[in-house]
N, C-alpha and C positions, 0 to 999 in steps of 0.2 A: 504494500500500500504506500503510494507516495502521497506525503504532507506539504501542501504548499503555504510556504510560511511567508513568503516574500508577498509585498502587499505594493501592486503597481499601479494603484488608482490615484496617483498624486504624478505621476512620473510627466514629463516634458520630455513632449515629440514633435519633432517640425515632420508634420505630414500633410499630403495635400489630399483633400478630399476627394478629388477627380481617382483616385486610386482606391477610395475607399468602396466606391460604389461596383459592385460583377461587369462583364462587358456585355452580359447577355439579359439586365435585369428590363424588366418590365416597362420601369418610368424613361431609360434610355431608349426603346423603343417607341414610345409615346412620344418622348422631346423631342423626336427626330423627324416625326412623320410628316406632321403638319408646320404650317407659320406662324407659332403664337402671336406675332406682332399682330396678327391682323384682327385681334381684341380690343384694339387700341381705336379702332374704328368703329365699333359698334358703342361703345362709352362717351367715344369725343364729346359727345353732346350733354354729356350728364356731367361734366366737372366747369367749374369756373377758368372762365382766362386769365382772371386775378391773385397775385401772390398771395399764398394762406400758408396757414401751417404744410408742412408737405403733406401728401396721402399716400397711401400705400399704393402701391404699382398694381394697376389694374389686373394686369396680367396674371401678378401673385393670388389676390382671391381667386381669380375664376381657376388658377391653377389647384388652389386647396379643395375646393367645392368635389375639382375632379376628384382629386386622392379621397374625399368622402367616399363616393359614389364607387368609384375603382375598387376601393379595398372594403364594401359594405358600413365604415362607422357608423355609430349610432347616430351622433350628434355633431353641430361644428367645436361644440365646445372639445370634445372625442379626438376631434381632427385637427385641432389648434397644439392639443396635448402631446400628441404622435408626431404633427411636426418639428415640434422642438424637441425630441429627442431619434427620432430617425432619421438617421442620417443621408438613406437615401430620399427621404423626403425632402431634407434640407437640400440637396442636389438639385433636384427635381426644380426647385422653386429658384435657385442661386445664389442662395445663401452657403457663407463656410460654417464653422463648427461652432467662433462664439458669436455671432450674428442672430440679437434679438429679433424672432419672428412673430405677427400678428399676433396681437389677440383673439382672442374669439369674440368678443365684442364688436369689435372693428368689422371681422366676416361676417357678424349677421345683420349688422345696421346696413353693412350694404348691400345684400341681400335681399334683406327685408322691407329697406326704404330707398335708398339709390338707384336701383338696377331696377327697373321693370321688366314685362312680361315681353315686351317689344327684342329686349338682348337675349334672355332665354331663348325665345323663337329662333333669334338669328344663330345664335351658339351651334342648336341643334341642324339647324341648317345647312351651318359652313360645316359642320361636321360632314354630313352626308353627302355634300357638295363635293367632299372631297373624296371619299368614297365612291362613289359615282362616275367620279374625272379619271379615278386612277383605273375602274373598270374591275372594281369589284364587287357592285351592285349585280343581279339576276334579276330585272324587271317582268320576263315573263310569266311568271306564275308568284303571284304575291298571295299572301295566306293572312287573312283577318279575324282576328277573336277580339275577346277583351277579358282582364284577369283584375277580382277585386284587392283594394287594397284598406286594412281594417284604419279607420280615422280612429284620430284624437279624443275620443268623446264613450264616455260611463252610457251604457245599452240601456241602464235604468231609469235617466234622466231623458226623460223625452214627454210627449207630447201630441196630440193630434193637429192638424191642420191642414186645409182645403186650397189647393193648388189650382190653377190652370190646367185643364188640360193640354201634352204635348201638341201642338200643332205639325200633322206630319208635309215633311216635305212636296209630296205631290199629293198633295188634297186639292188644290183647284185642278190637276188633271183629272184625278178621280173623280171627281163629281160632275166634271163635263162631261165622262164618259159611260158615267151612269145615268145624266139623265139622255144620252145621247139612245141607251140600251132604252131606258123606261120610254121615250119616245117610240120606239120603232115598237114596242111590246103595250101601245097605247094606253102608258100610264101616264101621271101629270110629272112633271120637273119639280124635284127638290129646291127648296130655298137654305143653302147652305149657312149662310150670315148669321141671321138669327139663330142657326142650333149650336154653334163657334162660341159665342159669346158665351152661350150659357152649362159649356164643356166645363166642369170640374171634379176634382178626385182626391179623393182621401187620403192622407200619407200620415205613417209618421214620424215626427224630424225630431231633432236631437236639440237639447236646451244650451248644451256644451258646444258643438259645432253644426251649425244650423243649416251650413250648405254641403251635409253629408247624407245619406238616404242611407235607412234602413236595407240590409240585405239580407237575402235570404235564399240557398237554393240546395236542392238535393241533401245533402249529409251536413251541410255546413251548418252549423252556429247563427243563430240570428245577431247580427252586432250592424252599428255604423260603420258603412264603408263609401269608399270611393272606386268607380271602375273606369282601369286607362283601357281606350279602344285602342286597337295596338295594327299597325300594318305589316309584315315583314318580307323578307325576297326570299330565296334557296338557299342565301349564306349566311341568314340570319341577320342580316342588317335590317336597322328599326327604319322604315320609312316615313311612319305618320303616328299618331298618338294623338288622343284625346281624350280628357281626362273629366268626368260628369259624375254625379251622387250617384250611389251604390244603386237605387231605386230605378235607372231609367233603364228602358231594354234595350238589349246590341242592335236590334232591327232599325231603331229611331237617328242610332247616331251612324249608321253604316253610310249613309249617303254624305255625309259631311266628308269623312275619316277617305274614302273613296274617290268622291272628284279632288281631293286635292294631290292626293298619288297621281290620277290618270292625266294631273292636268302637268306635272311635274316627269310623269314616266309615261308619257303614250306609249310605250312599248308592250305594255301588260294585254299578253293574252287571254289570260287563265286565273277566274279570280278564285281562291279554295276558302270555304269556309265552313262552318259547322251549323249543326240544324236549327239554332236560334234569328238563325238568318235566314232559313229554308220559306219567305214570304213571297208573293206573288207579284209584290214594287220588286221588288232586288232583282228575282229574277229577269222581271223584264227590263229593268235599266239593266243588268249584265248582258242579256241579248240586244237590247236596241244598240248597246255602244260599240257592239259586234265583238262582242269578248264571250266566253265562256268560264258557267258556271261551274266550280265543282262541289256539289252539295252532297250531305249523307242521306240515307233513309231517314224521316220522321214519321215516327209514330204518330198516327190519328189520336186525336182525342175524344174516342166512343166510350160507352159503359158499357161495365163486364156482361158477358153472357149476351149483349144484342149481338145480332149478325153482324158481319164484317163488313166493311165498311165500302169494301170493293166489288162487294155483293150486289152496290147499286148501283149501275149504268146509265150513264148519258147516252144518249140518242141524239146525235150531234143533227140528224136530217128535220126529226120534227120539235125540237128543242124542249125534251122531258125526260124523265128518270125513271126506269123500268126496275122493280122491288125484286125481292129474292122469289116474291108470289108472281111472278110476272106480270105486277098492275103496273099503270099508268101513274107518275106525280107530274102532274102539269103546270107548269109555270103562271105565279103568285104574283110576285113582286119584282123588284130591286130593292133594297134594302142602303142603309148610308154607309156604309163598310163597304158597299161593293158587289156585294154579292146574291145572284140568283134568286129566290127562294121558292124549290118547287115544294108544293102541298098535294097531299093522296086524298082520297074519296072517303072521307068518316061511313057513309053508309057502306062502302065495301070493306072499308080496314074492323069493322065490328065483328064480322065473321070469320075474321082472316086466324086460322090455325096458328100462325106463329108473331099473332100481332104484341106477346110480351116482351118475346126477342128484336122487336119493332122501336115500340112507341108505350110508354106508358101515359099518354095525357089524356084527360077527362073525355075529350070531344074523338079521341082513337083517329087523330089524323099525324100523320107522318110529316115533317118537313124536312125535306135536303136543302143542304146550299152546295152552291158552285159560285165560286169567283168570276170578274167577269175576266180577270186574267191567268184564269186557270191552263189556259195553254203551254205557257209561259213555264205551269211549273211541269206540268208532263216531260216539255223538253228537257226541262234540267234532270228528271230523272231518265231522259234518254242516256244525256252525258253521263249518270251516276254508273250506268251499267256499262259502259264505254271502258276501253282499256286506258283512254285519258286519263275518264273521270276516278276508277278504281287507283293510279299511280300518282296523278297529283296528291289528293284525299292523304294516302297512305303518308305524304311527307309530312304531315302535321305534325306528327311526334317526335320531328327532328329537327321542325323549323319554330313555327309561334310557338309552341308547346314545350320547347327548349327554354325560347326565349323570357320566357315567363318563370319558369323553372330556377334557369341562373339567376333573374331578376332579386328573385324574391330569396334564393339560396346565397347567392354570393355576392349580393350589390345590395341588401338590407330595402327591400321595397315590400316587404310582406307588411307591413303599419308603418304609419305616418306620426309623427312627433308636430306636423304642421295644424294648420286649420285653418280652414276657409278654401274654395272650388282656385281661388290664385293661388295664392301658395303652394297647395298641392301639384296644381300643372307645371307650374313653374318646378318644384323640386321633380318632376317625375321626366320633361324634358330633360333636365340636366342627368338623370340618372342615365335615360336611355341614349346621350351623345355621350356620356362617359363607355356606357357598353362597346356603340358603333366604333369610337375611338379605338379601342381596346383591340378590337378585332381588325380594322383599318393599320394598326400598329404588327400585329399577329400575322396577317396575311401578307401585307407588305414589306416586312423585314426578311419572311424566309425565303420567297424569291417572286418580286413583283413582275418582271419578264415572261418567265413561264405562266404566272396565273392570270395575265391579262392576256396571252394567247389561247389561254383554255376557255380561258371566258369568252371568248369572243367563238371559239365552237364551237364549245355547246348552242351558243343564238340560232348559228347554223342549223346544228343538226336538230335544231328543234321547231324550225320554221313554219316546216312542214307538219310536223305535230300541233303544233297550236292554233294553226290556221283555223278559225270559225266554220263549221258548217248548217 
C-alpha cells in the first residue's frame, strides 16, 4: 500500500491552459465549428453606445447558456458554479485559470430581461442555418411529434376556468365547403360568426403558472405541463419547435410547426407522423402541397361488443351507408365539424336482430358520419400499407423519438424551473440549438467531405422514392 504524504495543492506551476484541455474534447469541437462573433449581431441592438460600466461579453453568456443545455444543468446558478471550476469550461469561454467568471446573476438578468425572444429565435436559427449550408440536414422525410415537458407549478393548486375556444386554422375553408356540400344536398348554409363567438371550454389552469395546461394521457400522471411540437430530419437535427400548454392537441398546432419547415425546406417529401395527427385537415394539406403522408393505423372510436366499424359501407354512387343488415342510412345532414350524417329507418332498425350491436338510443335509429374529407384519409392509408409508408413510419424510433429521449435524458428538458408560455420557448429553443450544435460539431469534425457526398446520394437515390403519386 503506498501512502501519499506529500500535499501538492499549494504548489506553483507556470502552465498554460491550452494544454490542459484533450484535443479531442467536446467544447473544442463546438469552438471550432461555427463563428461565435456573429452573436454580436443579433444583440447590437440591445446595448447602449454610451460609456457605462463594462458588461460582460455577449458572446460569454450565450456561451454559458450553451454548457447549461450541452451538459443537462439544473440551473444557471448550476452552471455559473461549474464554470468557475472547470476548467474546460473556463476554455470554452477564454478565460485562464484565475480569471473571475460571471455571476449567475449577471446570466439570468440577461436572460430574463435583456435578450428577448426575437435572439433566441435567431440563435436557433443561425444554428441550423448552419447545419443546413454544410449539408447535413435530410429535408426529405421530416418526422413530427411533440413530447411534454412537467412546468413549475404544485398539481394541487389550480383552478377552473373558461377559455376561448381554439380557433382552427382552416375553419373558413371548412365551412365554405360544407355549406358548399349542404347546398348541392338542399340544405340551408350555416352562419359561422355567430356560433365562433360563442365557442368556449372548460380547463383547468394552475394558480402557480397560469400559462401551463393540465396534462394528461395514457399511463402518465396528471400534472402541469408544457408540450414542444418538435420537427426533425433522418439525422436528427431539430428543425422547428413550438412550445404551447400541456392542454392543446398536436393536431391544432401541426399546421403552424409545418409551413414554417416547408417554407424554409421545400425539399420535404414525406411528412411521418403518429396517429394524433391521423385528421382529415392534415391529410389533405399533406396531399394538396403534393407531399406524402406517413401515418399509422388509428383505432376507431366504437363501443365494445357493436359491430365493427368497417362493417359499414359507403356507397360512393348513390351517397349512403349500407349496415351489417344490409339496410339503407340515407343522408341527414352536414353537420359544423364537417361531417356527413347519415341516419337509418327507426321503423326498420326496431326489428332488426342485431340492433344492440347497433344502436342503443331510444328512437332505434343508427347515425354514421363520414367527413367531407374522408378521401383524403383513405389515401393516406393507401401510403400506410405502401412499402414507403411501412419504412419511413418504422424511422421514428431512431429519429423524433431519439430526439426526445436524449432531450429529456441528457440535456435536463424533462421539467422546467421557468414559468410562463416565454420563458419556456425561449429556454426550450436554446436547448434544442445547443442539441443541433452538438451534432453539427459531431458530424462535422469526423469527416465533413465524405458526409456531404453521402448526403447528397442519398437525395439521389431517393428521388424517385419520394416522388408523390
Amino acid at each position: 500500500m503506498i501512502i501519499k504524504n506529500e500535499d501538492k495543492r499549494r504548489n506553483v506551476v507556470i502552465v498554460d491552459i491550452e494544454t490542459l484541455v484533450p484535443e479531442n474534447h467536446l467544447l473544442r469541437k463546438i469552438d471550432s465549428c461555427i463563428n461565435w462573433n456573429k452573436i454580436y449581431e443579433f444583440v447590437e441592438d440591445l446595448y447602449s453606445p454610451n460609456m457605462g460600466r463594462p458588461s460582460v461579453d455577449p458572446v460569454v453568456l450565450v456561451k454559458m447558456v450553451f454548457l447549461q443545455h450541452l451538459y443537462g444543468l439544473r440551473s444557471l446558478r448550476q452552471t455559473a458554479e461549474n464554470v468557475s471550476v472547470n476548467i474546460a469550461f473556463r476554455w470554452f469561454l477564454g478565460y485562464d485559470l484565475i480569471d473571475k467568471t460571471p455571476h449567475f446573476s449577471t446570466l439570468s438578468y440577461n436572460f430574463k430581461h435583456r435578450f428577448s425572444s426575437e435572439v433566441f429565435e435567431k440563435i436557433f436559427t443561425w444554428v441550423l442555418e448552419e447545419a443546413i449550408n454544410g449539408g447535413y440536414v435530410q429535408p426529405e422525410v421530416i418526422f413530427v411529434d411533440s413530447t411534454h415537458i412537467k412546468a413549475n407549478a404544485n398539481s394541487k393548486k389550480q383552478m377552473k376556468k373558461y377559455i376561448p375556444a381554439a380557433v382552427k386554422a382552416y375553419e373558413e375553408q371548412l365551412y365554405k365547403e360544407i355549406n358548399e356540400d349542404r347546398e348541392n344536398h338542399g340544405r340551408k348554409t350555416l352562419n359561422n360568426e355567430s356560433k365562433r363567438n360563442e365557442e368556449q371550454r372548460e380547463v383547468t389552469a394552475s394558480t402557480t403558472d397560469p400559462d401551463s395546461g393540465l396534462f394528461h394521457k395514457g399511463e402518465h400522471k396528471k400534472c402541469f405541463a408544457y408540450s414542444a411540437h418538435t420537427v426533425c430530419d433522418q439525422n436528427n437535427f431539430i428543425l422547428e419547435v413550438e412550445v404551447t400548454p400541456g392542454n392543446i392537441h398536436d393536431s391544432i398546432v401541426f399546421d403552424t410547426v409545418y409551413d414554417r419547415v416547408t417554407s424554409r425546406l421545400p425539399d420535404v417529401k414525406v411528412v411521418t407522423v403518429d396517429a394524433g395527427y391521423k385528421t382529415p385537415w392534415i391529410c389533405k394539406k399533406i396531399f394538396d402541397d403534393n407531399r406524402i403522408p406517413s401515418m399509422p393505423y388509428k383505432r376507431p372510436m366504437t363501443r365494445k361488443g357493436n359491430h365493427p366499424w368497417q362493417e359499414y359501407v359507403y356507397d360512393e354512387y348513390y351517397d349512403c351507408i349500407i349496415c351489417p343488415e344490409y339496410q339503407i342510412l340515407n343522408y341527414a345532414t352536414t353537420n359544423r365539424n364537417g361531417y356527413r350524417e347519415y341516419k337509418s329507418n327507426p321503423d326498420i332498425c326496431k326489428n332488426c336482430p342485431t340492433r344492440k350491436k347497433c344502436t342503443i338510443s331510444r328512437n332505434c335509429q343508427k347515425t354514421v358520419t363520414r367527413h367531407i374529407w374522408h378521401e383524403y384519409i383513405e389515401r393516406a392509408e393507401d401510403v400506410r400499407h405502401s412499402p414507403l409508408g411501412k419504412e419511413t413510419y418504422s424511422m421514428r424510433s431512431q429519429t423524433i423519438e431519439r430526439v426526445f429521449a436524449d432531450a429529456k435524458e441528457k440535456h435536463g428538458m424533462r421539467y422546467t424551473t421557468f414559468r410562463g408560455l416565454a420563458q419556456v420557448r425561449n429556454w426550450v429553443r436554446l436547448k434544442f440549438a445547443a442539441m443541433n450544435l452538438k451534432k453539427l460539431a459531431l458530424r462535422g469534425h469526423v469527416c465533413p467531405l465524405f458526409y456531404r457526398f453521402w448526403a447528397i446520394f442519398l437525395i439521389f437515390q431517393r428521388k424517385q422514392a419520394f416522388s408523390p403519386t
